[in-house]
ZALUM-297195 format. One record per residue (C-alpha): x, y, z; residue in three letters. Coordinates in Angstrom, 1 decimal. Each point is the difference from the previous one (the first is absolute). Example, Ala and Ser with C-alpha at 12.3 -4.5 7.8 and 13.67 -1.06 7.14 Angstrom:
<nodes>
{{12.3,-4.5,7.8},Ala}
{{1.4,3.4,-0.7},Ser}
</nodes>
This chain:
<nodes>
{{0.0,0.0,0.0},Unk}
{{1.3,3.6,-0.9},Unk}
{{0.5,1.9,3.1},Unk}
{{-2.9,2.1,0.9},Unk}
{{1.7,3.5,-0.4},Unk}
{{1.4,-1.2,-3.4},Unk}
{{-1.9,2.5,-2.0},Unk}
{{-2.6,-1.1,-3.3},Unk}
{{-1.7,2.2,-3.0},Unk}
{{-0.9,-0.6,-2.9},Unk}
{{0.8,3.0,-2.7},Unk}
{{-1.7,-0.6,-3.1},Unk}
{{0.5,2.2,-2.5},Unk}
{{-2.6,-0.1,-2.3},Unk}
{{-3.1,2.9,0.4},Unk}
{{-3.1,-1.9,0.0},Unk}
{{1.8,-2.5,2.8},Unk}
{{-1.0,2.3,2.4},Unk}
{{-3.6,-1.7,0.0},Unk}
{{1.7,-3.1,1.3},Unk}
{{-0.6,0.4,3.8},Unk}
{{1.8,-1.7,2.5},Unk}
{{-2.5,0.0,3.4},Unk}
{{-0.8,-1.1,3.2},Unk}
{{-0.2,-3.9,1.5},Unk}
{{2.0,-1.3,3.1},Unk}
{{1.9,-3.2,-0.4},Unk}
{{-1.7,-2.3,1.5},Unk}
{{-3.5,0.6,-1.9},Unk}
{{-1.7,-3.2,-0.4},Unk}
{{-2.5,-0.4,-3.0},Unk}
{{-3.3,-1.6,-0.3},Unk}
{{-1.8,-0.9,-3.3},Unk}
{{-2.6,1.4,-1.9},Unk}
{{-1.2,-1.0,-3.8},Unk}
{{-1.9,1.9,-2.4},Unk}
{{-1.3,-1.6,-3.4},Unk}
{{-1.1,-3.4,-1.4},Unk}
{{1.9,-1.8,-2.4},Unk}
{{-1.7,-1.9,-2.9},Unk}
{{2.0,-3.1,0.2},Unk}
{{0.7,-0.4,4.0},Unk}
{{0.2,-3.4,1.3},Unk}
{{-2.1,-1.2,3.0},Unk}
{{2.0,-1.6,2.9},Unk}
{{-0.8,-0.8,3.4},Unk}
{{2.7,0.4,2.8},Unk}
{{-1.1,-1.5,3.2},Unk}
{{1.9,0.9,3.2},Unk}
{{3.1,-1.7,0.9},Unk}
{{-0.3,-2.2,2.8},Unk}
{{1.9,1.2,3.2},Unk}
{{1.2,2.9,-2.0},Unk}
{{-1.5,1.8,3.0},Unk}
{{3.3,-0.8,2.3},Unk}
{{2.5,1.3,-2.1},Unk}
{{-1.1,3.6,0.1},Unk}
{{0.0,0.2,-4.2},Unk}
{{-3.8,-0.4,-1.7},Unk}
{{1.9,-2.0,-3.1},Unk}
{{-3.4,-0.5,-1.5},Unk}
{{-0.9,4.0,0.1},Unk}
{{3.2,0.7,-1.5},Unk}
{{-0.8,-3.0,-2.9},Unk}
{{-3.4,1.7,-0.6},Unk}
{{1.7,3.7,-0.3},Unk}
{{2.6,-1.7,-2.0},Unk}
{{-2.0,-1.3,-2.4},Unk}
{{-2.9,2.3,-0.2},Unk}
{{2.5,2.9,-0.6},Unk}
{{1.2,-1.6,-3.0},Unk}
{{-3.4,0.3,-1.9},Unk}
{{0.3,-3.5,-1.3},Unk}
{{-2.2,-1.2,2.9},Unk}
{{-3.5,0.1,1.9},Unk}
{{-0.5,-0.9,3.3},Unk}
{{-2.5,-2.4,0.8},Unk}
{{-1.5,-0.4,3.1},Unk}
{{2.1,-2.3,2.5},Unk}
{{-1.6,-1.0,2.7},Unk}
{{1.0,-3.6,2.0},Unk}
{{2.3,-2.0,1.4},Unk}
{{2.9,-1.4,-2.4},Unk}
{{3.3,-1.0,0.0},Unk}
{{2.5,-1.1,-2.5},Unk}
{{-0.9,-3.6,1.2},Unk}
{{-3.9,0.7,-1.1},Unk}
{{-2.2,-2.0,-2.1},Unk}
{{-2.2,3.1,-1.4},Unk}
{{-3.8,-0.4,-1.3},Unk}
{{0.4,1.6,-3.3},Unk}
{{-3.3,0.3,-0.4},Unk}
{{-0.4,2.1,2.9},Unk}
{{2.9,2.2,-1.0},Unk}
{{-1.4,0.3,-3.8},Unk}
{{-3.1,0.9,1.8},Unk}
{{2.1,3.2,1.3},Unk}
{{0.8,0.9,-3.4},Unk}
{{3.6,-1.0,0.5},Unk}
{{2.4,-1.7,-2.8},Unk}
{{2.6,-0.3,2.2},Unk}
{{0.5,-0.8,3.8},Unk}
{{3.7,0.4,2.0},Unk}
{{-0.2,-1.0,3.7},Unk}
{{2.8,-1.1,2.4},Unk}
{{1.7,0.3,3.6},Unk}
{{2.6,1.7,2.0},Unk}
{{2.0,-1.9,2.0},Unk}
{{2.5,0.6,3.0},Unk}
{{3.5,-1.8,-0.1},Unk}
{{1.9,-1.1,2.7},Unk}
{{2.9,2.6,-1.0},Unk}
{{-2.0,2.9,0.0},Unk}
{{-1.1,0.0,-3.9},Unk}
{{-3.1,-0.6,-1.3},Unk}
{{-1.3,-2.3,-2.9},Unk}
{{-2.3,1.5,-2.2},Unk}
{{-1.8,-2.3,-1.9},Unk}
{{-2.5,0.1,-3.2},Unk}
{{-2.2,-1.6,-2.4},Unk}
{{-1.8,1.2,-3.0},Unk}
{{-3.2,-1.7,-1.8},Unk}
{{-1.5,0.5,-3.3},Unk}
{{-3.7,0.2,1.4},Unk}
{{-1.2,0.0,-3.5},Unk}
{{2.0,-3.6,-1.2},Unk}
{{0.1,-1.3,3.9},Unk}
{{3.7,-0.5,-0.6},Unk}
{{2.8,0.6,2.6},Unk}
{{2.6,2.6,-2.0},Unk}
{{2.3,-0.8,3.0},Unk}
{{1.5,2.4,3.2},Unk}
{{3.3,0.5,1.5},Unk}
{{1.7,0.4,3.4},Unk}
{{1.9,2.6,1.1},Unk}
{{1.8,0.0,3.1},Unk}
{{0.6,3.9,0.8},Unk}
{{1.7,2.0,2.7},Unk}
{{-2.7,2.0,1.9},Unk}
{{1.2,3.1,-1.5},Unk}
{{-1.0,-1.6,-3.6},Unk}
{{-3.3,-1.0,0.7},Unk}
{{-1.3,3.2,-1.8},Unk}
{{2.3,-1.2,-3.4},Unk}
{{-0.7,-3.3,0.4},Unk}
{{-3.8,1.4,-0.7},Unk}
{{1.0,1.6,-3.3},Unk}
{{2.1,-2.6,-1.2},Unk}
{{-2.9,-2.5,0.3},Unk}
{{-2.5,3.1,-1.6},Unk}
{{2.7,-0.4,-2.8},Unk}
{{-0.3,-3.8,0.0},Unk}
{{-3.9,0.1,-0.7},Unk}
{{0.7,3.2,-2.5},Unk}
{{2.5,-2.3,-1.9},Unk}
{{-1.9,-3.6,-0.1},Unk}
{{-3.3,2.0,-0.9},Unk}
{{0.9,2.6,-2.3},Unk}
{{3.5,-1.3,-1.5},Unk}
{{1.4,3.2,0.9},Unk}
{{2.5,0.8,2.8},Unk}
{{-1.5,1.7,3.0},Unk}
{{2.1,3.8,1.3},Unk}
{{-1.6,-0.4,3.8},Unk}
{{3.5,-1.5,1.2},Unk}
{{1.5,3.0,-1.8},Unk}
{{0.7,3.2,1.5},Unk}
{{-0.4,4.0,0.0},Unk}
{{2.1,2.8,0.5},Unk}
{{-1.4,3.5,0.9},Unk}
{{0.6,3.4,1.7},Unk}
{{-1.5,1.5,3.5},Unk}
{{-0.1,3.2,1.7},Unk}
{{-0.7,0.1,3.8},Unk}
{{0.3,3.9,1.0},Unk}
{{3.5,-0.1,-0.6},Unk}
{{1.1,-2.8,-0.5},Unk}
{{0.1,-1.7,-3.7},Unk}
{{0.0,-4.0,-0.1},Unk}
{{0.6,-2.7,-2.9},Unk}
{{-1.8,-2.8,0.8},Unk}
{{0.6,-3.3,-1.6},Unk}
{{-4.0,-2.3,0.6},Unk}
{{-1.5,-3.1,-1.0},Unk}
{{-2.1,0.3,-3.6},Unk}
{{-3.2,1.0,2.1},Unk}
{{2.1,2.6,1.9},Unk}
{{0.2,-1.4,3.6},Unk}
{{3.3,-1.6,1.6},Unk}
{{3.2,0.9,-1.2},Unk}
{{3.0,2.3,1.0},Unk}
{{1.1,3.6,-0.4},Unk}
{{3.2,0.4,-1.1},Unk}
{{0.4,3.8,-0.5},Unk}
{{-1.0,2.2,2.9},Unk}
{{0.9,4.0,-0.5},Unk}
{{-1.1,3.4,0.7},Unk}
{{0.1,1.2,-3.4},Unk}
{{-2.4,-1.4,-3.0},Unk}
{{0.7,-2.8,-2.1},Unk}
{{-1.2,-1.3,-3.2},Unk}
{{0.0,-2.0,-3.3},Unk}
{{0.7,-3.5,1.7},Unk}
{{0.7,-2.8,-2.9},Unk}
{{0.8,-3.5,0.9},Unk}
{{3.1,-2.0,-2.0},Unk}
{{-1.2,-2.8,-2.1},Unk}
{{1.5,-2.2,2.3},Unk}
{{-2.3,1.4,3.1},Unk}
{{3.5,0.4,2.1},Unk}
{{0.7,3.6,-0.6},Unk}
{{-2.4,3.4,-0.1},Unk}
{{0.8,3.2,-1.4},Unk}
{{-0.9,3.3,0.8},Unk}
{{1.0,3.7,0.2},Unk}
{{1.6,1.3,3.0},Unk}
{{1.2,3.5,1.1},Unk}
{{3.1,-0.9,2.0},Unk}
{{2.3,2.9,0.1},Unk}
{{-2.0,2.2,-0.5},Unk}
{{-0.8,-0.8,-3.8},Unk}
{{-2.4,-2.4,-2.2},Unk}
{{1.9,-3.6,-0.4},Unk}
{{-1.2,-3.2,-1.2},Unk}
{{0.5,-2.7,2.8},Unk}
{{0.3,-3.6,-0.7},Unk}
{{-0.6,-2.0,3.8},Unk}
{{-0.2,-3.6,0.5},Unk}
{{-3.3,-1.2,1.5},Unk}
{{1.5,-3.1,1.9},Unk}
{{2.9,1.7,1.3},Unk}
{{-0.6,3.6,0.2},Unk}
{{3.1,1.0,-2.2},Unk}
{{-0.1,2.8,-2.0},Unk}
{{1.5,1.9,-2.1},Unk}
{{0.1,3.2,-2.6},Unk}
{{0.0,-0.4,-3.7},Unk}
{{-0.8,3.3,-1.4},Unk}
{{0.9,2.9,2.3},Unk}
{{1.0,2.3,-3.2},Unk}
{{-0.6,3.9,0.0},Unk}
{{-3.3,1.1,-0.3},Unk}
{{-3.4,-2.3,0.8},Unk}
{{0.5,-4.0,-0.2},Unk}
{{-3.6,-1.5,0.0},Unk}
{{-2.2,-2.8,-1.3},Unk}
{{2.3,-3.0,-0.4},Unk}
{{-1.2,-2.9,-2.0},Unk}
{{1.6,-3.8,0.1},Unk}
{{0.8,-1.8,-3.1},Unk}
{{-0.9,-3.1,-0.2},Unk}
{{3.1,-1.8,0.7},Unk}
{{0.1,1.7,2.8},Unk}
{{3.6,1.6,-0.9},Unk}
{{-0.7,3.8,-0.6},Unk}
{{-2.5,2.7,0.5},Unk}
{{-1.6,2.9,-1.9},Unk}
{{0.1,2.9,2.0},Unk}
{{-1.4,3.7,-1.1},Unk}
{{3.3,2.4,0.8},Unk}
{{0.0,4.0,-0.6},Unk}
{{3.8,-0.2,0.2},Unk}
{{0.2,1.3,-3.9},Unk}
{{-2.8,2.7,0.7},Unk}
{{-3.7,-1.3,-0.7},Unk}
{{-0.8,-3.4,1.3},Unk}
{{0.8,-3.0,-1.8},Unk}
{{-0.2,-4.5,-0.3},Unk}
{{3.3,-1.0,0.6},Unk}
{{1.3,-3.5,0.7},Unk}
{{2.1,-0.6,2.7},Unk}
{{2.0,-3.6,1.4},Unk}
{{-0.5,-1.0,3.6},Unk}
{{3.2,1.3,1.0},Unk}
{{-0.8,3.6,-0.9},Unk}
{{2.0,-0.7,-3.4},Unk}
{{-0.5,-0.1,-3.6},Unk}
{{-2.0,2.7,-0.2},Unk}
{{-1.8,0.7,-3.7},Unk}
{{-2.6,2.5,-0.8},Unk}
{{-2.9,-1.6,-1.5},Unk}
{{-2.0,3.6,-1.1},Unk}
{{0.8,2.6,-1.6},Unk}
{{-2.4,2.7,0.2},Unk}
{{-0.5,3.5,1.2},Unk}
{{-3.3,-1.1,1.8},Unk}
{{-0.3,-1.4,3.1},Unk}
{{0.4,-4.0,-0.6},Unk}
{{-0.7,-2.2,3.0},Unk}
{{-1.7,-2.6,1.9},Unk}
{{1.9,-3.0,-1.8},Unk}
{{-1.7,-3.9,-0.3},Unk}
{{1.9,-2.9,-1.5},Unk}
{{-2.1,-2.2,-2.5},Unk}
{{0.2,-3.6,1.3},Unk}
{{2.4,-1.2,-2.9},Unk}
{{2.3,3.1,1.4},Unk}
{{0.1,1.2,-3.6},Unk}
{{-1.8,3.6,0.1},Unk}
{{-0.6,2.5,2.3},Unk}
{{-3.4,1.7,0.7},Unk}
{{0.3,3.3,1.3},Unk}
{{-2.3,3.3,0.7},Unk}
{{1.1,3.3,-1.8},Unk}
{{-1.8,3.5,-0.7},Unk}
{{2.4,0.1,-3.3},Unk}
{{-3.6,0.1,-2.0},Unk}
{{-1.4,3.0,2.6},Unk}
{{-1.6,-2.2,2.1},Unk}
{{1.2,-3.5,2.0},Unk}
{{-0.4,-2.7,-2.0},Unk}
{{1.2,-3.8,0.3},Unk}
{{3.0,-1.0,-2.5},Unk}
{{2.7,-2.6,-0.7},Unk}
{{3.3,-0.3,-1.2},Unk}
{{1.9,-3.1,-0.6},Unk}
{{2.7,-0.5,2.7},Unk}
{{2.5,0.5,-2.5},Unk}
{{-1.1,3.2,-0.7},Unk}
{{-1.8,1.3,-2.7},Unk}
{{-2.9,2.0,-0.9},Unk}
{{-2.4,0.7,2.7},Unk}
{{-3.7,-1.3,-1.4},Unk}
{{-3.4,1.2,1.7},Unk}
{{-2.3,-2.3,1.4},Unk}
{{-2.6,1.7,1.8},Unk}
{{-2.2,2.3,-2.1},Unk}
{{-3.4,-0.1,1.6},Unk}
{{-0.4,3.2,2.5},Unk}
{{2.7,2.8,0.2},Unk}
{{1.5,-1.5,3.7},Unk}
{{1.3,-3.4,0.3},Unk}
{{2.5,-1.1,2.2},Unk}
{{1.2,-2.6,2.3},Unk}
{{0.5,-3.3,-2.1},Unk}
{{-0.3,-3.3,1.2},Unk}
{{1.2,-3.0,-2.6},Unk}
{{-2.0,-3.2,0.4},Unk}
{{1.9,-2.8,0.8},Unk}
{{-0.5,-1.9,-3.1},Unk}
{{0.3,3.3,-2.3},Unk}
{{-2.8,0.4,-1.0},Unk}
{{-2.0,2.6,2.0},Unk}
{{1.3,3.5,1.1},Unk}
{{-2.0,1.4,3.0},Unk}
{{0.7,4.0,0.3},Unk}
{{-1.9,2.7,2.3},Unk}
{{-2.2,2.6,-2.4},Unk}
{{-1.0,3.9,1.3},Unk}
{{-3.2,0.1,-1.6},Unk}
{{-2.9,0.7,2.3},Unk}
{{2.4,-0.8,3.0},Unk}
{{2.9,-2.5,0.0},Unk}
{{-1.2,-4.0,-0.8},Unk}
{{1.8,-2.7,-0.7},Unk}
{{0.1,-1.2,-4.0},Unk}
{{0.9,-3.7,-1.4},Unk}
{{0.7,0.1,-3.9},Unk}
{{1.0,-3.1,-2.1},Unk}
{{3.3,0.9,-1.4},Unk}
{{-0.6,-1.2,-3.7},Unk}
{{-3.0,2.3,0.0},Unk}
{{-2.4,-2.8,-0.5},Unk}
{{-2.3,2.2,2.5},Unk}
{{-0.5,4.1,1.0},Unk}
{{0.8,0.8,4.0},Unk}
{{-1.8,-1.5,2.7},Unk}
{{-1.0,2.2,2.9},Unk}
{{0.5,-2.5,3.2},Unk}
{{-0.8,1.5,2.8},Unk}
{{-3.0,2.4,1.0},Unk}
{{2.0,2.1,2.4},Unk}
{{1.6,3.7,-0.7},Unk}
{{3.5,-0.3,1.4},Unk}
{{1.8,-3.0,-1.1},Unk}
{{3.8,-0.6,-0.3},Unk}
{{2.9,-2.7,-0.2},Unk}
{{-1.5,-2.6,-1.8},Unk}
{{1.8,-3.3,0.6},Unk}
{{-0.8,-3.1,-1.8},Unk}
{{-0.2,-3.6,1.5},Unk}
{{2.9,-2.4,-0.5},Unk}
{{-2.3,-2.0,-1.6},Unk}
{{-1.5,3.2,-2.2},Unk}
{{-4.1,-0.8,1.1},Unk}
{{-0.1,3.3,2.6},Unk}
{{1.5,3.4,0.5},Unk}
{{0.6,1.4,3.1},Unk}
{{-0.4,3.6,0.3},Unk}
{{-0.5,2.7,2.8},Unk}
{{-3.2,2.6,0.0},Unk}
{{-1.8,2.0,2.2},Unk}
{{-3.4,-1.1,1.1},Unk}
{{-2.6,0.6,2.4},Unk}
{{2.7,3.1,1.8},Unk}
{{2.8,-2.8,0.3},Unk}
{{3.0,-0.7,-2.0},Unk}
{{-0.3,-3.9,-0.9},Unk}
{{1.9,-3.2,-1.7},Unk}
{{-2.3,-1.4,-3.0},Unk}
{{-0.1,-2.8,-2.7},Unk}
{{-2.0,-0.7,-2.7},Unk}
{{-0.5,-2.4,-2.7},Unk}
{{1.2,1.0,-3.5},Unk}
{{-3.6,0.2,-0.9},Unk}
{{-0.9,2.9,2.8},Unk}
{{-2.8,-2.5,1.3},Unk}
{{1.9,-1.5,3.1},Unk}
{{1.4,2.8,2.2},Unk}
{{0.9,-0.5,3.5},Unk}
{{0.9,2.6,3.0},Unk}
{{2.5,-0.8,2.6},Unk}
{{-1.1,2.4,2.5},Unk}
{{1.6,1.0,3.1},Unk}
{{-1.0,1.4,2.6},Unk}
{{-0.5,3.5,-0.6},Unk}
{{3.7,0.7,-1.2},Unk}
{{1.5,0.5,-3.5},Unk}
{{2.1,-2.2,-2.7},Unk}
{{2.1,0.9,-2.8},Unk}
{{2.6,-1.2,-2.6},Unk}
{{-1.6,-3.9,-0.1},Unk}
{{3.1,-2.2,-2.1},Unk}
{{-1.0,-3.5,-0.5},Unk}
{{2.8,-2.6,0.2},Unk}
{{0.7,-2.8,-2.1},Unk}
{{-0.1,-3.9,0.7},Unk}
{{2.2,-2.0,1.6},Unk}
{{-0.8,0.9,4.1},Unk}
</nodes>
């Protein structure tokens, strides 16, 4: 952990960041869940509680339920009864509850302290067993023993991988004190590596998971700070003159794009993990910043006012020509790249600031996402089927996701304080 006096602040650069407000929430917020929509193709499962789940101080099945619910793939059907992993369900009285699927199971105290966390999941629909696992867990991982079996039932279910085991990074203020907090997917749990008295922003996880970067203003200046989230290590990578802001990873995980004013007006530049090797990537006399690798780590997507207003472009990594690729509305900024390419989610001023998701080969116009005014930071999923985002709703400063589709949104709400700067981390917990 950084010492506590050890000063952070974000400097960006760039005009219009200015709307991107870093407020108030105290470290140890927990989060509660809240969903909004129905989704057309939602699957129904019941999730009885676990059996003795009561003496181990973790509600595993809640946490399932939220898990899964939050995803938008799923429906929750009613649950009611006694079962275990060991039960013989009547499927026809769990098809009478509308339910497709059924998971029960059991929590179980070892002799060394741990706990054995079993599971078993049922096609209600074929009355076939699709099989359960058990995890023996520390107490302390009760809570990601829960997503990890969320992610299990995602997986068998859906064929797709499940982010609940997966973890977010985000900023909070507490009078004057600024915190990055590292949580579970659902926002609960987790550690805070960063504590300081000065503001701190643009979080963005390695593809790894190991490392986060962010901008720092040691010394009394804007630097771009690379820490360790195991360890606590840190160190600075771009402390040049002028305002070092918004680092992006590549993804091999081996250098960053950074936005540096060193040359005048803000720029991309790309920059080794040793502070070395440093190449300009833009070559403008507008202000060029807020970088995001494509997932083959062969362009760069980027916001600049070079056509009056900010726009979205990209420029091969190489270097090149700079090509538009936002051109509905005349304020666009923020990018996000989907994790298989294909999508780029970006905040729009229109009628306030929402979240948009556009198909990259143009095969559709803009989607509006979200049905709040002051979205920012969109962050995809590592597995590219929600976007994380913060907003301002109901007088509070909150973490949301939604479904690509806008129909699935879901509020982590605290309790009465304020997020900001959501990053969403990749696999491999």
């Amino acid at each position: 952990m950084l010492n506590p006096s050890h000063p952070i602040r974000s400097l960006l650069a760039a005009w219009w960041l200015a709307m991107l407000m870093v407020l108030a929430l105290p470290a140890q917020a927990q989060f509660r869940v809240e969903i909004s929509g129905i989704g057309a193709t939602q699957l129904p499962i019941a999730i009885t509680r676990f059996r003795d789940e009561d003496r181990s101080g973790v509600a595993i099945s809640a946490i399932v339920r939220a898990d899964l619910e939050r995803s938008g793939a799923f429906r929750l059907a009613e649950s009611s009864g006694a079962l275990d992993e060991r039960s013989q369900p009547q499927f026809a009285d769990w098809r009478g509850r509308s339910a497709d699927a059924l998971l029960s199971g059991s929590v179980t105290r070892l002799a060394d302290g741990r706990f054995d966390v079993r599971y078993k999941l049922w096609d209600v629909v074929k009355g076939e067993d699709l099989g359960g696992q058990s995890l023996p867990v520390a107490a302390g991982d009760l809570r990601l023993a829960a997503h990890r079996i969320a992610d299990w039932v995602h997986e068998k279910l859906t064929g797709e991988r499940g982010v609940n085991a997966t973890r977010i990074a985000y900023v909070t203020r507490a009078a004057n004190r600024y915190t990055l907090r590292i949580t579970d997917a659902d926002g609960e749990g987790g550690q805070t590596p960063v504590v300081s008295p000065q503001p701190i922003i643009s979080p963005a996880w390695s593809p790894d998971g190991r490392r986060l970067a962010y901008v720092s203003f040691y010394n009394g200046k804007a630097e771009v700070v690379v820490q360790d989230v195991l360890t606590g290590e840190y160190r600075t990578v771009a402390s040049f003159k002028g305002s070092n802001s918004a680092p992006a990873w590549s993804p091999d995980g081996k250098r960053l794009a950074v936005t540096l004013s060193r040359d005048g007006v803000s720029q991309i530049y790309l920059i080794d993990m040793e502070g070395g090797a440093l190449r300009r990537l833009t070559n403008s006399n507008a202000i060029d910043t807020e970088a995001a690798f494509s997932p083959d780590g062969t362009q760069v997507y980027f916001v600049s006012d070079r056509g009056g207003g900010p726009q979205v472009y990209r420029v091969p990594v190489e270097g090149g020509t700079p090509e538009r690729v936002t051109f509905q509305g005349v304020y666009n900024i923020s990018p996000a790249i989907s994790p298989d390419g294909r999508m780029l989610a970006y905040v729009n001023r229109g009628n306030g600031f929402r979240v948009m998701v556009m198909p990259l080969d143009g095969s559709a116009p803009p989607l509006a996402v979200t049905d709040t005014n002051d979205d920012e930071s969109p962050s995809f999923s590592p597995n590219g089927r929600l976007i994380i985002y913060a907003t301002r709703s109901q007088g509070r400063d909150v973490l949301m996701t939604t479904t690509l589709d806008g129909k699935i949104r879901t509020r982590l709400l605290s309790s009465g304080q304020d997020v900001r700067e959501p990053a969403w981390g990749p696999f491999g917990r």
